[in-house]
C-alpha positions as CSV (number, residue, x, y, z in Angstrom):
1,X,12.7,-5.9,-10.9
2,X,11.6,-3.5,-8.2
3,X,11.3,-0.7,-11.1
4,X,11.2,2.0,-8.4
5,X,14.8,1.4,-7.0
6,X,18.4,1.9,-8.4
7,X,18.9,-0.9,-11.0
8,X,21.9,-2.7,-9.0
9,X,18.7,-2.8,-6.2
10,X,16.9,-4.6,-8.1
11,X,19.6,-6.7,-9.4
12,X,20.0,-7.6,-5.6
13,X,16.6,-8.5,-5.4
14,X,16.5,-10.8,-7.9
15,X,19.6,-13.0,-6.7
16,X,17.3,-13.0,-3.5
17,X,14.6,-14.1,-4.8
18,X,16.8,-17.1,-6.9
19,X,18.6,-18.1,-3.8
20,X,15.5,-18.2,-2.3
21,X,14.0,-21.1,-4.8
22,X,12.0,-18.7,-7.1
23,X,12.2,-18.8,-10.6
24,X,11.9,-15.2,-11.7
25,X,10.8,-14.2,-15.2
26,X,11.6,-11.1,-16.6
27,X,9.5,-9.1,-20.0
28,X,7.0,-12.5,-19.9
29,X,3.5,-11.1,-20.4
30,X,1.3,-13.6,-19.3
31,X,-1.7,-14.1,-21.7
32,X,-4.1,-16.6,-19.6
33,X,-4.3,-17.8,-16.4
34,X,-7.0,-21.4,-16.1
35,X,-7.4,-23.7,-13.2
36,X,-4.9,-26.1,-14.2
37,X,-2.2,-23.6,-15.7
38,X,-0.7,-20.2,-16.2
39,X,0.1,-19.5,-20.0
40,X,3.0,-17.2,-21.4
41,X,2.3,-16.8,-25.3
42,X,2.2,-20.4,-26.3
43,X,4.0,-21.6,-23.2
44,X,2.0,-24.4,-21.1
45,X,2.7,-23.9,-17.2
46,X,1.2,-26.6,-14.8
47,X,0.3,-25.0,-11.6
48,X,-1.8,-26.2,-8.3
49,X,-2.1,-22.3,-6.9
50,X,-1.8,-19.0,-8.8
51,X,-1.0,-15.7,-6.9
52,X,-2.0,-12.7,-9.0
53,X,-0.3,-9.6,-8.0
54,X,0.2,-7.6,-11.1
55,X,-0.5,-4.1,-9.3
56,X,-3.3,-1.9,-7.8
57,X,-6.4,-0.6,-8.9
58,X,-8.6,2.6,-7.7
59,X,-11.4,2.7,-6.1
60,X,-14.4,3.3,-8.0
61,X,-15.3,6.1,-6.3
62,X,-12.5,7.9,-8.6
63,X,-14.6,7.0,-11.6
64,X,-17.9,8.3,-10.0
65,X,-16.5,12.3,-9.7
66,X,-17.2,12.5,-13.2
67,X,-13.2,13.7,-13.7
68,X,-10.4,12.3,-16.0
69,X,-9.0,9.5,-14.8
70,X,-5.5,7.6,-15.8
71,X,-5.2,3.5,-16.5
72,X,-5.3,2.8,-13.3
73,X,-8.8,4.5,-12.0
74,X,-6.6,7.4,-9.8
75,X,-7.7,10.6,-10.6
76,X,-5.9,13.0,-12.0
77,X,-5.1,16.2,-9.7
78,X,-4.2,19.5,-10.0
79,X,-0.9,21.0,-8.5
80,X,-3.0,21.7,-5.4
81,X,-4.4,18.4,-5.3
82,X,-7.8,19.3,-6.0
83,X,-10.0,18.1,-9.2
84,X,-10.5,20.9,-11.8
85,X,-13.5,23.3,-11.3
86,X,-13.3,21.8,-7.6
87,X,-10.8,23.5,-5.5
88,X,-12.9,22.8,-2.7
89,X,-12.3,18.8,-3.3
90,X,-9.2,17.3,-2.6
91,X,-8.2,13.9,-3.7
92,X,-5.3,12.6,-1.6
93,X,-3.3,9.4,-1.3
94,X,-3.1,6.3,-4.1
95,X,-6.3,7.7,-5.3
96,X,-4.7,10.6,-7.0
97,X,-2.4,10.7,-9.8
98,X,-0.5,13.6,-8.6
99,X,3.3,14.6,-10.0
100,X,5.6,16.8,-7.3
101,X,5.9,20.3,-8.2
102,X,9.9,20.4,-8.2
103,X,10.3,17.2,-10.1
104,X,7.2,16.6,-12.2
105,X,7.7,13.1,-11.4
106,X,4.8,10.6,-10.3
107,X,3.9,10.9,-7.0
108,X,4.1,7.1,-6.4
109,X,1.0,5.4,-4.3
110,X,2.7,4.4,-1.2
111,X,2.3,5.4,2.3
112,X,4.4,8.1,3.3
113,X,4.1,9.9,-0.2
114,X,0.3,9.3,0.9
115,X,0.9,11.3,4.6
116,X,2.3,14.2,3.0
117,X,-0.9,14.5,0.9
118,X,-3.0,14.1,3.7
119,X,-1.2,16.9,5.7
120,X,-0.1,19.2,3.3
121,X,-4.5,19.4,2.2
122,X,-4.9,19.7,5.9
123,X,-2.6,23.1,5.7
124,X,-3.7,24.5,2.4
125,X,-7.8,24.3,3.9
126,X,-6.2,26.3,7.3
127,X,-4.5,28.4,5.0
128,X,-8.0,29.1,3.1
129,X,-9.1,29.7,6.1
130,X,-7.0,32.1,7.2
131,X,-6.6,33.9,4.0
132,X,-9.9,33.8,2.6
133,X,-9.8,34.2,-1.5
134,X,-7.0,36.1,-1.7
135,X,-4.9,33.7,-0.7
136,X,-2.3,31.8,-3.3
137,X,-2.2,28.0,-2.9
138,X,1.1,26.2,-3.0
139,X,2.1,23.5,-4.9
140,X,2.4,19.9,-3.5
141,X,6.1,18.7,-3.3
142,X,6.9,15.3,-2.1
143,X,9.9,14.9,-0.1
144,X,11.1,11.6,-0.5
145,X,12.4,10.3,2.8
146,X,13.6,7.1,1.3
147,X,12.3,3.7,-0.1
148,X,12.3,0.3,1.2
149,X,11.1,-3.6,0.2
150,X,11.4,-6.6,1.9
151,X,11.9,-9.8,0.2
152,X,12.0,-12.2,2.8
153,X,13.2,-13.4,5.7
154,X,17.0,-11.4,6.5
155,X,16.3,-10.1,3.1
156,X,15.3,-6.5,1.6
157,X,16.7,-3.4,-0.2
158,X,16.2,0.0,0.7
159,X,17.4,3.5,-0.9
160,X,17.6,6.3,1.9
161,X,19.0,9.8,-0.2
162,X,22.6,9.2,-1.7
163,X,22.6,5.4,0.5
164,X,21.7,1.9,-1.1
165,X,22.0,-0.9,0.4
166,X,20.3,-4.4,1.0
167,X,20.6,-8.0,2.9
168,X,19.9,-8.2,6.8
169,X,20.7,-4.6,7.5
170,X,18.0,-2.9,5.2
171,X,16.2,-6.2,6.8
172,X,16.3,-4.3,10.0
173,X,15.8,-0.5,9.1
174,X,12.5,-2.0,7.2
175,X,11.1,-3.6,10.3
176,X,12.4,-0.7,12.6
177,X,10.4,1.6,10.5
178,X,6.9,-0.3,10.3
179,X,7.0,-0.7,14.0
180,X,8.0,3.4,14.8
181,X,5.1,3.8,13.1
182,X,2.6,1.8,15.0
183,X,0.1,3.4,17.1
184,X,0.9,3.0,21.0
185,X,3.8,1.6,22.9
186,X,2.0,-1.6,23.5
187,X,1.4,-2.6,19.7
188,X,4.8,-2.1,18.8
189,X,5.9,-4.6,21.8
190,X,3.5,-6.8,21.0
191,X,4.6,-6.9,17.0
192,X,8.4,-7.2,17.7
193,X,7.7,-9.8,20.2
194,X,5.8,-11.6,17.2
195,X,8.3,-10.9,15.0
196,X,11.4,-12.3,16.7
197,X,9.4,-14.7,17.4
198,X,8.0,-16.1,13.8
199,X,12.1,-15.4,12.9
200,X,13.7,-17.7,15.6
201,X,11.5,-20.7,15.1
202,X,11.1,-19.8,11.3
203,X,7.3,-19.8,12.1
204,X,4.1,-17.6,10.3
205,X,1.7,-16.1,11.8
206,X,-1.8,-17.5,10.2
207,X,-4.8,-15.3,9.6
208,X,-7.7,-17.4,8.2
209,X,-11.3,-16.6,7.9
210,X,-13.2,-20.2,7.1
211,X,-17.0,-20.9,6.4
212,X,-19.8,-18.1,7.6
213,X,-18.6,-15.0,9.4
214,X,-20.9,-14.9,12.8
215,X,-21.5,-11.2,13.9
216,X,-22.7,-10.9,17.9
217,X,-24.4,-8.0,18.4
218,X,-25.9,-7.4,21.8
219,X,-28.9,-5.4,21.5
220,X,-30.3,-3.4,25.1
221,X,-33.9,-4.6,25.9
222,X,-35.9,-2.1,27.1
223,X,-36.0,-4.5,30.7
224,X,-31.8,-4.1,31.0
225,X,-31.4,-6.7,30.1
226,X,-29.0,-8.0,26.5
227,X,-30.2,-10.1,24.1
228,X,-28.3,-11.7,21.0
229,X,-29.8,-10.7,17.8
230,X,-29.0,-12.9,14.7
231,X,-28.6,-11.3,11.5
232,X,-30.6,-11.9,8.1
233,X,-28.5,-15.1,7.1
234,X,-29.7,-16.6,10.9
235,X,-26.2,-16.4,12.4
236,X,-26.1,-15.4,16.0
């Protein structure tokens, strides 16, 4: 499990996951999913709700620059991040299939691996800039600032340089990092608050979108006055 981790990580995550009531499967391909069941080979599974999370796929707009691609739709980038005959276009993010310069590994298609991108393009287009053609670009280099999953509640792993470690504690560094990250001191109060709250009374938060999305729109008559204009399906 958890292929981008230290093996004893995922090992952790696992026993998690088991203590937590889920029966985890290891190497089982599945080879048909119906409305009634999930099926592994031969193996009949009766099921009431399937979740399908067997990764990510790129946006088509990938496909549509006319460039090699890899399995996945992300497009395959030079050391500068650019598409080749393009240095003018850069692809950035979980978009690309980019590899860091100084380990030729993957660069994999999470977020902070996706902020470098974003500012190191930002530099090298200043640096054209500056330079003009004579200028040499610089190869992208991801600097891995560490790795982290949660599992549950209390429950997660994370891998920060030469430190691994998991339970509550990596628990904590994972929420401490998404809210550091928020925009404004307001959202991150408001999200801890939520937080601590959804963990004391063991609650969850529910987000549900049910029957026909209604869009207001308030249109300026040319009186003052505001109108409500429906939209072609006759909502308001």
């Amino acid at each position: 499990m958890l292929a981008a981790f230290p093996q004893e990580l995922g090992i952790r995550a696992q026993k998690d996951l088991v203590r937590m009531g889920v029966e985890v499967r290891l190497n089982a391909m599945v080879t048909n999913v119906t409305r009634e069941a999930v099926y592994i080979g031969n193996e009949f599974i009766p099921v009431h709700n399937v979740f399908w999370a067997a990764g990510v796929k790129a946006s088509p707009l990938g496909k549509s620059l006319g460039v090699a691609t890899d399995r996945a739709g992300r497009v395959i980038v030079g050391a500068d991040l650019t598409i080749p005959g393009h240095p003018e276009v850069f692809v950035v993010g979980d978009l690309a299939a980019a590899v860091s310069a100084d380990t030729g590994k993957p660069v994999p298609g999470m977020a902070q691996p996706g902020i470098q991108m974003g500012r190191f393009a930002g530099e090298t287009i200043a640096n054209d800039l500056r330079a003009g053609t004579s200028g040499v670009r610089k190869p992208f280099v991801y600097h891995d600032k560490g790795t982290l999953a949660v599992i549950g509640k209390s429950r997660a792993v994370a891998q920060i340089g030469r430190f691994k470690f998991g339970g509550f504690f990596a628990w904590l560094v994972w929420g401490g990092v998404h809210i550091t990250f928020l925009i404004g001191f307001r959202n991150r109060l408001l999200v801890l608050f939520s937080w601590f709250w959804n963990w004391l009374l063991n609650a969850r938060d529910a987000r549900l979108i049910t029957g026909d999305a209604q869009v207001h729109v308030k249109v300026p008559s040319p009186a003052g006055f505001v109108r409500s204009e429906r939209d072609s399906s006759g909502n308001s």
